[in-house]
Backbone as CSV, one residue per row, in Angstrom:
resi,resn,N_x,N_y,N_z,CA_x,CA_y,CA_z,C_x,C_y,C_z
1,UNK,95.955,107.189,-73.213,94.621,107.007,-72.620,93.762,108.243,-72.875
2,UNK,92.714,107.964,-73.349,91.543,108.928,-73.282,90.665,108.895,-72.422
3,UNK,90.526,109.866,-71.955,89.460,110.332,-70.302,87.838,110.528,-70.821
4,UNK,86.842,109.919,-70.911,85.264,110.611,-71.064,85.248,111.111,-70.063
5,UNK,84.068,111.749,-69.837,83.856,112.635,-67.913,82.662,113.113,-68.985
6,UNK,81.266,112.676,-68.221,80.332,113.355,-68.050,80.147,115.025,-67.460
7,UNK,79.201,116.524,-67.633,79.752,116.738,-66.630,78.384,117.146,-65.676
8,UNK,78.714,117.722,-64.709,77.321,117.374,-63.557,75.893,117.769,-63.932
9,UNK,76.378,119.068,-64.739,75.221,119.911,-65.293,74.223,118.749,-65.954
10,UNK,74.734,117.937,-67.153,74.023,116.851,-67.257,73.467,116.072,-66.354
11,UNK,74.395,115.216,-65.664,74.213,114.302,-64.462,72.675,114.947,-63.699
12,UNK,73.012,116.113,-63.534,72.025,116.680,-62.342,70.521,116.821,-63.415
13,UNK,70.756,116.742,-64.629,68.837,117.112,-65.714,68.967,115.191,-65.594
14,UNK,70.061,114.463,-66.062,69.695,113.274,-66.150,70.444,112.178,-64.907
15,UNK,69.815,112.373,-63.888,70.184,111.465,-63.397,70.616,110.195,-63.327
16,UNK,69.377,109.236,-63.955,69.097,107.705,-64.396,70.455,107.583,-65.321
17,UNK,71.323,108.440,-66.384,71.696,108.193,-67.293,73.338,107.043,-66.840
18,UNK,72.978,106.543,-68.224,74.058,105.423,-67.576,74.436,104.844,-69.380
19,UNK,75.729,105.026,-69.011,76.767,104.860,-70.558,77.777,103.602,-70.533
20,UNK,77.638,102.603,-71.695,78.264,101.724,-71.752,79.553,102.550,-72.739
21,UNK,81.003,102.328,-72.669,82.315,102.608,-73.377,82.611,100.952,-73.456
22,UNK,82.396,100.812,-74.448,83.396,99.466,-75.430,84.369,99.893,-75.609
23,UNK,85.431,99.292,-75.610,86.757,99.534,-75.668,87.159,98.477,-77.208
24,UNK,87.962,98.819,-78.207,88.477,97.347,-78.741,89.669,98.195,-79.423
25,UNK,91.008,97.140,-79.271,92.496,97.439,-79.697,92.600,96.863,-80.317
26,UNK,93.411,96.990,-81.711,93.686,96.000,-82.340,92.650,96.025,-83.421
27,UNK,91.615,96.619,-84.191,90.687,96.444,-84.717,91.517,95.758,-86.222
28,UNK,90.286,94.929,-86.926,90.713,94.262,-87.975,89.118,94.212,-88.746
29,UNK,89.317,95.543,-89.407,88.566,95.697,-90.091,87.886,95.682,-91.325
30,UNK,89.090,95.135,-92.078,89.149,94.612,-93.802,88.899,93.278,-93.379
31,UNK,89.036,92.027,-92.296,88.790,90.567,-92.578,86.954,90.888,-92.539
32,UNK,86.913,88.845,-92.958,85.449,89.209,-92.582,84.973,89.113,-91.304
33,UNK,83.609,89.328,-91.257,82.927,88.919,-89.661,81.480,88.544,-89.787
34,UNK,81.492,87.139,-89.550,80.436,86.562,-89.784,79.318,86.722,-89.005
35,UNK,80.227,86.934,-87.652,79.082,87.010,-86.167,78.174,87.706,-86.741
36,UNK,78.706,89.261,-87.167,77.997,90.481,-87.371,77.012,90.530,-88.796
37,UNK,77.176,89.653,-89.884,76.662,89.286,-90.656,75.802,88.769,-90.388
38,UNK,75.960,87.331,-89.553,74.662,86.431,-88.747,73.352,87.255,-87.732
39,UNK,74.083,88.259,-87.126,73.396,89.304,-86.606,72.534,89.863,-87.516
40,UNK,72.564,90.497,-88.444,72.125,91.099,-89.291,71.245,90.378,-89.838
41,UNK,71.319,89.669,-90.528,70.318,88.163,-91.205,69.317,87.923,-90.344
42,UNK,69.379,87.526,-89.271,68.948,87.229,-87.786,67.216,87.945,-87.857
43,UNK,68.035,89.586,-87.560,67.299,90.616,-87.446,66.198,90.759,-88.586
44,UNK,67.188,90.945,-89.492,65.546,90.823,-90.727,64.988,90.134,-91.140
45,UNK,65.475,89.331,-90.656,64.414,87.532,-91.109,63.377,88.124,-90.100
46,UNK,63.578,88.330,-88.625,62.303,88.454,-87.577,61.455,89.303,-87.945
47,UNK,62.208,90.406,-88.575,61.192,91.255,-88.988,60.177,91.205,-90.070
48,UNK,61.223,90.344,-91.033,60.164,90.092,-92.284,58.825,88.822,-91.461
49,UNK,59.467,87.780,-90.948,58.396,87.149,-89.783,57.195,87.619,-89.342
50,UNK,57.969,88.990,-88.604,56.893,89.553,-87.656,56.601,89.066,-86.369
51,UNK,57.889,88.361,-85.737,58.387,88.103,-84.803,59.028,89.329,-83.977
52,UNK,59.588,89.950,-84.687,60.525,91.033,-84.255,60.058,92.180,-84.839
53,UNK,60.018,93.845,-83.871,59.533,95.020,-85.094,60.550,95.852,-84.056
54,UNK,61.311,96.714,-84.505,61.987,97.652,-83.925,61.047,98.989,-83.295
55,UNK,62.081,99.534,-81.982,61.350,99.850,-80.614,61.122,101.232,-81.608
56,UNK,59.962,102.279,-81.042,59.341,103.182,-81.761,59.355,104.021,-80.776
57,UNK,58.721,105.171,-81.061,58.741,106.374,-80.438,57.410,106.275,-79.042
58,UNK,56.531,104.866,-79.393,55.865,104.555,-77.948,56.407,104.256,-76.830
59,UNK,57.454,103.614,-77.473,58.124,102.669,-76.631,59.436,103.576,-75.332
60,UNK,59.264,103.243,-73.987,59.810,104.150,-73.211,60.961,104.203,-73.417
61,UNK,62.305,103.514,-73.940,63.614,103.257,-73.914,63.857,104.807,-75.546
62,UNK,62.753,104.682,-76.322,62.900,105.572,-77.336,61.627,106.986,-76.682
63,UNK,60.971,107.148,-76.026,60.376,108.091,-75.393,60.915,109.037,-74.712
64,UNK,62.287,108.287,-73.899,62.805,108.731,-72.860,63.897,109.816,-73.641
65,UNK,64.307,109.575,-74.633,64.992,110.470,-75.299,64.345,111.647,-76.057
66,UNK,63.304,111.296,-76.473,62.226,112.243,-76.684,62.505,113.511,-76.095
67,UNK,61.544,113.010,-74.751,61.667,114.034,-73.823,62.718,115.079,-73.727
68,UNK,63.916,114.086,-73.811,65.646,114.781,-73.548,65.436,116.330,-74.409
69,UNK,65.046,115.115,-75.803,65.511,116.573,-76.657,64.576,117.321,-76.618
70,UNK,63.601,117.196,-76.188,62.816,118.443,-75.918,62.997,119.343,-75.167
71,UNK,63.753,119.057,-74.003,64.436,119.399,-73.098,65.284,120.702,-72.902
72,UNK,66.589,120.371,-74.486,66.930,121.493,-74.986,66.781,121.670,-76.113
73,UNK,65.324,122.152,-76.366,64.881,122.738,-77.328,64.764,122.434,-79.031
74,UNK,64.766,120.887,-78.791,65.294,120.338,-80.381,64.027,119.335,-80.014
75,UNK,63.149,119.444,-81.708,61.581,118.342,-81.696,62.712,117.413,-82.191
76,UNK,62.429,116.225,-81.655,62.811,114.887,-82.024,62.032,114.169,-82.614
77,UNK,61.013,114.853,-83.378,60.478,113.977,-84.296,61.115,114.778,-85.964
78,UNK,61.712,115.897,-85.760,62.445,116.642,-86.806,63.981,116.345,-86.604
79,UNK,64.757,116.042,-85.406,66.285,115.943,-85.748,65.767,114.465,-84.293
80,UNK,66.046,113.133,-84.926,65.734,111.940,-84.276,66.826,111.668,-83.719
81,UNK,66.773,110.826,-82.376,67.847,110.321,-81.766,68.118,109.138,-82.674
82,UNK,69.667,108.802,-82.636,70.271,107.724,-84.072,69.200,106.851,-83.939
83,UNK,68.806,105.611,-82.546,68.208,104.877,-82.559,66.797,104.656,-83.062
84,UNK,66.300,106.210,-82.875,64.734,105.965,-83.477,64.745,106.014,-84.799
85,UNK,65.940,106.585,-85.559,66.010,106.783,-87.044,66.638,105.752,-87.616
86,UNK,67.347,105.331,-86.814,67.694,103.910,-87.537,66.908,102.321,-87.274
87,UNK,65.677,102.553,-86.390,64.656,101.534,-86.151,63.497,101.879,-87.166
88,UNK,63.256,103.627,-87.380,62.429,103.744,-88.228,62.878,103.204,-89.880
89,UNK,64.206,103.602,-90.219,64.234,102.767,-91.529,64.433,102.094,-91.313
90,UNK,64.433,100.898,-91.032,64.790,99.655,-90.630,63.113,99.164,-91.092
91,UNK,62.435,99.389,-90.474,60.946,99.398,-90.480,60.544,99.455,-91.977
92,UNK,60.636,100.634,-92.238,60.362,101.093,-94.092,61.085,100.340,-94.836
93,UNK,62.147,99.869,-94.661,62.990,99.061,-95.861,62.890,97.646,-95.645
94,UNK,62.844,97.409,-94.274,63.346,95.705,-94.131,64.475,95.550,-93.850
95,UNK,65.655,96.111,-94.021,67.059,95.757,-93.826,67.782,97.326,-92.966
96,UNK,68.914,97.107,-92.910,69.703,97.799,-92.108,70.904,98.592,-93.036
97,UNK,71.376,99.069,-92.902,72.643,99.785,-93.954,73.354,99.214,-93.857
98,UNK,74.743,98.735,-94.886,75.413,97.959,-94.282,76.962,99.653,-95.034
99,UNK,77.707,99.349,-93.712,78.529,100.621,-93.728,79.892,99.607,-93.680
100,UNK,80.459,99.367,-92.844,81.764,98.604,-92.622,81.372,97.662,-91.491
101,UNK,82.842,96.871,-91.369,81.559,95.794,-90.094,81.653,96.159,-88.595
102,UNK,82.668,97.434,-88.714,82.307,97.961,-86.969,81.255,98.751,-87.241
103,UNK,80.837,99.526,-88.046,79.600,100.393,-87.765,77.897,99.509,-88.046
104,UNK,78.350,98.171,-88.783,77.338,97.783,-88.725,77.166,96.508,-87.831
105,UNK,78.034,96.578,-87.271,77.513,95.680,-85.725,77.499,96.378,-84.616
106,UNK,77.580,98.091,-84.712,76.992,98.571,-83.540,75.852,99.289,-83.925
107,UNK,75.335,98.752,-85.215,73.960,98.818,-85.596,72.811,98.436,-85.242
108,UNK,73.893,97.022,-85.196,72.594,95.952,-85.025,72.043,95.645,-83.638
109,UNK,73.325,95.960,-83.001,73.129,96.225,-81.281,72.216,96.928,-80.644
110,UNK,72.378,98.320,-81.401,71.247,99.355,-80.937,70.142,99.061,-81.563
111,UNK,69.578,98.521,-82.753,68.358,98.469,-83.133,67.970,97.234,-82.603
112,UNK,68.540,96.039,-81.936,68.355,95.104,-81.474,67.726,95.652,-79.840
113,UNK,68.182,96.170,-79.074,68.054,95.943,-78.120,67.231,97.850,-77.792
114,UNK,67.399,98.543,-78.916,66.723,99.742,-78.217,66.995,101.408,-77.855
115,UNK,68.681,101.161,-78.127,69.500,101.850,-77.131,70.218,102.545,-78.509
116,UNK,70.323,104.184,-78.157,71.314,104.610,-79.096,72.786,103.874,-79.035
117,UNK,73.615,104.416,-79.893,75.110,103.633,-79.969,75.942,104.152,-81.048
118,UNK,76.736,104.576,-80.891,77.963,105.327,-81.966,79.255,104.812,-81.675
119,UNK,80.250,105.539,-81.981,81.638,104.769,-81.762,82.205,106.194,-82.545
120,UNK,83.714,106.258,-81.858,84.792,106.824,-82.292,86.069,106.248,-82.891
121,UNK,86.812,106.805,-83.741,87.962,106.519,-83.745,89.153,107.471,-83.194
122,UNK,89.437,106.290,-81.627,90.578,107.070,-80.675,91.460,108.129,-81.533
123,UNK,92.208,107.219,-81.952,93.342,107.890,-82.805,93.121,109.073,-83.996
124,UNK,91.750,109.876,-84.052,91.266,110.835,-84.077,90.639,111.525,-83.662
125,UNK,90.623,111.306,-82.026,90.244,111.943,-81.377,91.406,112.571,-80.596
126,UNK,91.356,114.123,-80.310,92.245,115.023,-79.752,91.604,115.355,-78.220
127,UNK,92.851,114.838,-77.266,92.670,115.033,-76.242,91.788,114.344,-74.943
128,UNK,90.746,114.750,-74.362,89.815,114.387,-73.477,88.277,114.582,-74.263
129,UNK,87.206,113.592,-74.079,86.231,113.740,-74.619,84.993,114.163,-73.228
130,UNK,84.577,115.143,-73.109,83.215,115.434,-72.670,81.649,115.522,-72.652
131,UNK,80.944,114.696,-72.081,79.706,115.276,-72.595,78.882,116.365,-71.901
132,UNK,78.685,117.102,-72.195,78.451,118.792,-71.898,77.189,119.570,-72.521
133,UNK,76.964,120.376,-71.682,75.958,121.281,-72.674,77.131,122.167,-73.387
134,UNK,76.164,122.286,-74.469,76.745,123.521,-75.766,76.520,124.736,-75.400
135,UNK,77.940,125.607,-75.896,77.761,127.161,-74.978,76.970,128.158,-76.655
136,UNK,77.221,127.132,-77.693,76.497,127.883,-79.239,77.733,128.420,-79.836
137,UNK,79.270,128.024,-79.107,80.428,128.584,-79.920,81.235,127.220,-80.728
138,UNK,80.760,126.206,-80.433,81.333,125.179,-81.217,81.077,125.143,-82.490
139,UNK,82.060,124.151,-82.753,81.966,123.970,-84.238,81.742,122.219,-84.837
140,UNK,80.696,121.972,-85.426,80.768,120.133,-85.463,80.735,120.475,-87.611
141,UNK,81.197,119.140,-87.398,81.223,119.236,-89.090,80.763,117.446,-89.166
142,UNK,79.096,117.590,-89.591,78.835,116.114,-89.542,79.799,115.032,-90.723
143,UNK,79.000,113.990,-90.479,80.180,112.561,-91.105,79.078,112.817,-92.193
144,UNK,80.250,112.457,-92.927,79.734,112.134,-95.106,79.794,113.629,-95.669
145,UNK,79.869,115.196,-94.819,80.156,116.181,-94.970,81.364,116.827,-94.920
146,UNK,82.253,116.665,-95.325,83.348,116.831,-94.368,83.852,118.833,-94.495
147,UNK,83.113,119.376,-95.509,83.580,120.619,-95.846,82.161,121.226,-95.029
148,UNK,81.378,120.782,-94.619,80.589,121.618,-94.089,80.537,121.671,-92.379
149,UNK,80.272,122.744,-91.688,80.678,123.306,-90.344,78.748,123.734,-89.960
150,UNK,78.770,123.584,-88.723,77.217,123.932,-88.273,77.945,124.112,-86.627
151,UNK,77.049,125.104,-86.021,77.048,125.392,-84.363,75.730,124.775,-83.715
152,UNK,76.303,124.088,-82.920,75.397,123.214,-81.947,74.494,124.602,-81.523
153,UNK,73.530,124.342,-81.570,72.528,125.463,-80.287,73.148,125.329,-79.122
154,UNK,72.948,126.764,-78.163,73.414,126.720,-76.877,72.515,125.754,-75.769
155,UNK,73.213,124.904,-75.089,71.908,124.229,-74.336,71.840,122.766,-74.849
156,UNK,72.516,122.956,-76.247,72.476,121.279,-76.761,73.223,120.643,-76.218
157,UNK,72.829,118.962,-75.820,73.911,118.116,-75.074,74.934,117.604,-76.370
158,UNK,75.929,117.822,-75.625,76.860,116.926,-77.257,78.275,115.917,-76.256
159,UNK,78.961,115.519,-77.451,79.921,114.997,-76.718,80.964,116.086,-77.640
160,UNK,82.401,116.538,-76.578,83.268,117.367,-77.491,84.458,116.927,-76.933
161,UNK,85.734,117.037,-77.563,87.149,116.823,-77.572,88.128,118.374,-77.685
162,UNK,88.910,118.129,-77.601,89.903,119.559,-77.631,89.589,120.154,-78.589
163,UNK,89.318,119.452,-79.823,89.192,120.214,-81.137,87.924,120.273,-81.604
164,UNK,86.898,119.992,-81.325,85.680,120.121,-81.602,83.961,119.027,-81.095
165,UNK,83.171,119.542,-81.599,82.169,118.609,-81.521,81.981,117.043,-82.031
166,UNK,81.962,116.214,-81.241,82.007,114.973,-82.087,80.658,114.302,-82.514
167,UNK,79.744,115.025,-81.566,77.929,114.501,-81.508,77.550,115.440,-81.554
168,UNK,76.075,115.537,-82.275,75.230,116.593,-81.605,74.153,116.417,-81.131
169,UNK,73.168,116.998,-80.289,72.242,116.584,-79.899,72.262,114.777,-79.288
170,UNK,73.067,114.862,-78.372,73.511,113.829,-77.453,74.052,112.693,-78.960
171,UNK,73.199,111.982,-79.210,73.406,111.250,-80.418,72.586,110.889,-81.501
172,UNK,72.274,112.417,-82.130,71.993,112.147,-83.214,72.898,112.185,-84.687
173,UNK,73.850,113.007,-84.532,74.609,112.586,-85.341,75.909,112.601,-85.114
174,UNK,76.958,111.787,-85.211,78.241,111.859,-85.554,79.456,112.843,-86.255
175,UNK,80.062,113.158,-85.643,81.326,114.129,-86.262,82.048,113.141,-87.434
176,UNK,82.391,114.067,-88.808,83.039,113.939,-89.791,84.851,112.761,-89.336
177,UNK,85.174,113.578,-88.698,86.953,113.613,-88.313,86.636,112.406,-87.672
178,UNK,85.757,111.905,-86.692,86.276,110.236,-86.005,85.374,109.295,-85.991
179,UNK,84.948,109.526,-87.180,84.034,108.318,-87.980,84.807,106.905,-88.333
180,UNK,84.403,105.925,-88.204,85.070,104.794,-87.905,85.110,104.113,-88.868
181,UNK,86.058,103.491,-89.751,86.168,102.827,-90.938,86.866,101.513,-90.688
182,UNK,87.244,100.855,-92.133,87.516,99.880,-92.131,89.269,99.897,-91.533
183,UNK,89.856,100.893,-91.824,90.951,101.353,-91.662,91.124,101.069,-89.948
184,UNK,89.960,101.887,-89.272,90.373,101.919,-87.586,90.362,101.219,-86.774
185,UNK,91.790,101.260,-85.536,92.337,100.047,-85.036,91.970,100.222,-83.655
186,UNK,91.797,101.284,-83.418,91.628,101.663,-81.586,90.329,102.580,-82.099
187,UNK,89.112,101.879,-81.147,87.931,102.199,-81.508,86.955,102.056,-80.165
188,UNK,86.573,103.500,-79.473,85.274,102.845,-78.776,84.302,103.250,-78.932
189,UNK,83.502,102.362,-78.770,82.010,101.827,-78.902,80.419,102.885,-77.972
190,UNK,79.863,102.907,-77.624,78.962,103.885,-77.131,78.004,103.083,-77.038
191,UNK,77.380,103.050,-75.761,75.906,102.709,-75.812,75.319,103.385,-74.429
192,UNK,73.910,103.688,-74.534,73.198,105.108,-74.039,72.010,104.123,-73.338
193,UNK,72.097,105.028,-72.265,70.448,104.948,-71.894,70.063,105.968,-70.665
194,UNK,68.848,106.444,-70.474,68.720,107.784,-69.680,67.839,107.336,-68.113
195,UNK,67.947,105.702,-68.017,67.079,105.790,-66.890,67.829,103.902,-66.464
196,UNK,68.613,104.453,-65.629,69.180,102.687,-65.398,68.240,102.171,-64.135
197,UNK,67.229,102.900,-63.908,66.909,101.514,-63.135,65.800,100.820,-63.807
198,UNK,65.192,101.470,-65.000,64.236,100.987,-65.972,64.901,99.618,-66.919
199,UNK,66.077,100.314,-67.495,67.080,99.932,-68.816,68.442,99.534,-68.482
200,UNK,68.598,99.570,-67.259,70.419,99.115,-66.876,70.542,98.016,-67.698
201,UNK,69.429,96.852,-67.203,69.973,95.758,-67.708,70.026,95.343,-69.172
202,UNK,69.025,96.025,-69.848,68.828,95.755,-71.312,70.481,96.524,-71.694
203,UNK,70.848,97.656,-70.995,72.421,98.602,-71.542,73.269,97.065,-71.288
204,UNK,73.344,96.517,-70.209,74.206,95.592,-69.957,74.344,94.266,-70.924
205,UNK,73.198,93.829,-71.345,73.283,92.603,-72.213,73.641,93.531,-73.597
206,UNK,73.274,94.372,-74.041,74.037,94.924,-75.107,75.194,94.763,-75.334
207,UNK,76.132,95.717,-74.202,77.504,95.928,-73.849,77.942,94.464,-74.109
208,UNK,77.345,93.300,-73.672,78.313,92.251,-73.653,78.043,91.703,-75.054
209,UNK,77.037,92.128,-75.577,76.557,91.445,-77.384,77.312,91.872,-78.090
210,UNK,77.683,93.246,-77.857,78.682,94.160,-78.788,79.804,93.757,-78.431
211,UNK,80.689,93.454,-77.302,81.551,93.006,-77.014,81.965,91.577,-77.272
212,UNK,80.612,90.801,-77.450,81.017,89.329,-77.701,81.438,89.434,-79.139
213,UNK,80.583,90.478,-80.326,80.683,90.527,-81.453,81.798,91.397,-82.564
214,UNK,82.681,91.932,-81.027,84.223,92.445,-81.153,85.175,91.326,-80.842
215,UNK,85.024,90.695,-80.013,86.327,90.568,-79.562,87.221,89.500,-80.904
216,UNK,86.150,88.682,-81.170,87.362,87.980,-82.238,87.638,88.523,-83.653
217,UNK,87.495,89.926,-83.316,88.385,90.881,-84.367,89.172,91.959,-83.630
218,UNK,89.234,91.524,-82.862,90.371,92.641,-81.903,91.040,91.885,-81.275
219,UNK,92.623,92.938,-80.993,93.509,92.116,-79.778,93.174,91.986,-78.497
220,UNK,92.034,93.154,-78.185,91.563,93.141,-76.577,90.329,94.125,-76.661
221,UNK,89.213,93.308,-75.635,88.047,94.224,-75.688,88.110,94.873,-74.283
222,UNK,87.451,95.487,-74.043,87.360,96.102,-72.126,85.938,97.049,-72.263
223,UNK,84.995,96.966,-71.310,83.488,97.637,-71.133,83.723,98.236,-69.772
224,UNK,83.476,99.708,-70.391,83.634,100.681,-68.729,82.246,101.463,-68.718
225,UNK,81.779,101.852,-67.817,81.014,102.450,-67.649,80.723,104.210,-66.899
226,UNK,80.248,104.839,-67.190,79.948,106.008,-67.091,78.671,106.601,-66.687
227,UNK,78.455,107.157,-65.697,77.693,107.896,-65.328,77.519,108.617,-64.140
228,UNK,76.647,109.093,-63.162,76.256,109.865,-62.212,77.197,109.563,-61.405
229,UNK,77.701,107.956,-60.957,78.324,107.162,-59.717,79.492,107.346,-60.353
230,UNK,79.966,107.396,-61.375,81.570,107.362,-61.820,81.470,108.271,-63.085
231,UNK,81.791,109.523,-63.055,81.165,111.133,-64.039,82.476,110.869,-64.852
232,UNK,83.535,110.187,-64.681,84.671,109.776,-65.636,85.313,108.624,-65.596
233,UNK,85.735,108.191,-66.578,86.969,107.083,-66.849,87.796,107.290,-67.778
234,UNK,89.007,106.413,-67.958,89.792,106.216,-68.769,89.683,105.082,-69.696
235,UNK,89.894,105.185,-70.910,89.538,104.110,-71.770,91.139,104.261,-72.830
């Protein structure tokens, strides 16, 4: 079992904040998955429509993070939270990246509904995971880099494990080491939001979209939650 635990220092700048943990065992990541395909299709048909335009930096669910990182000291219109950077190309291209089909159905989740969203792979992750301010002595080595090393600023929110940084700047980017492939079998999921009595519910129909769009590629899904009222769980 792996423990998240918020810790208060956060809790106490973000109160509202409230974290969906997807859980999925068993991942089967070489078959196909149509759900997540259909998802995808879905999405850019609306957009090419003009039915559908992904949430922007007006919009409060992507504002609210704004603020965050301004918070500690990072412009978020120069290092973007995942969601606004992956709604903004989304926007410019028409389509979505397509990476493997767990990273691109917790793509489509977050640009669907608003909400940042990442994922780990357990079984490279060492130990207990925290989200914490940065003391400026860590070490993160982003994903698609794997030889290169950078120190979080002191003050930055990240998420970290025994052995290092896995996020930086809450979630803008992802650690190298538990990047999630086609390969990974024990995998959880992430989804964010900084003000639940605005966004609880939009976090909640997510959690169960992403979860509906796991489970028939996993042996077992489970959605825990995290925040101010419960600063840890086990997943």
């Amino acid at each position: 079992m792996t423990v998240f635990r918020i810790a208060p220092a956060v809790t106490d700048a973000f109160p509202g904040t409230l974290i969906a943990l997807i859980t999925a065992t068993g991942l089967r990541g070489h078959e196909s998955w149509p759900g997540t395909v259909q998802a995808l299709a879905d999405l850019e048909r609306q957009l090419a429509e003009g039915t559908w335009s992904p949430a922007d930096e007006s919009d409060p669910r992507i504002e609210a993070w704004h603020t965050a990182y301004r918070s500690f000291g990072v412009n978020p219109r120069r290092v973007r939270p995942s969601v606004d950077a992956l709604g903004r190309r989304m926007a410019k291209k028409g389509s979505l990246p397509r990476i493997n089909p767990a990273v691109d159905t917790y793509n489509s989740v977050s640009v669907r509904h608003g909400l940042p969203a990442g994922a780990f792979d357990l079984d490279q992750v060492v130990g207990d995971v925290e989200i914490r301010y940065a003391d400026g002595g860590e070490e993160f080595t982003p994903l698609g880099e794997p030889d290169a090393v950078e120190n979080p600023g002191a003050g930055e929110v990240i998420y970290a494990d025994g052995a290092g940084v896995l996020t930086r700047c809450w979630n803008h980017r992802d650690a190298h080491r538990t990047r999630v492939t086609e390969d990974s079998t024990d995998v959880v999921f992430i989804l964010e939001c900084l003000h639940e009595s605005d966004h609880g519910h939009l976090l909640e129909t997510a959690a169960k979209e992403l979860q509906g769009l796991l489970a028939p590629h996993a042996e077992r899904t489970a959605v825990h939650h995290l925040g101010a009222a419960t600063p840890d769980v086990s997943v």
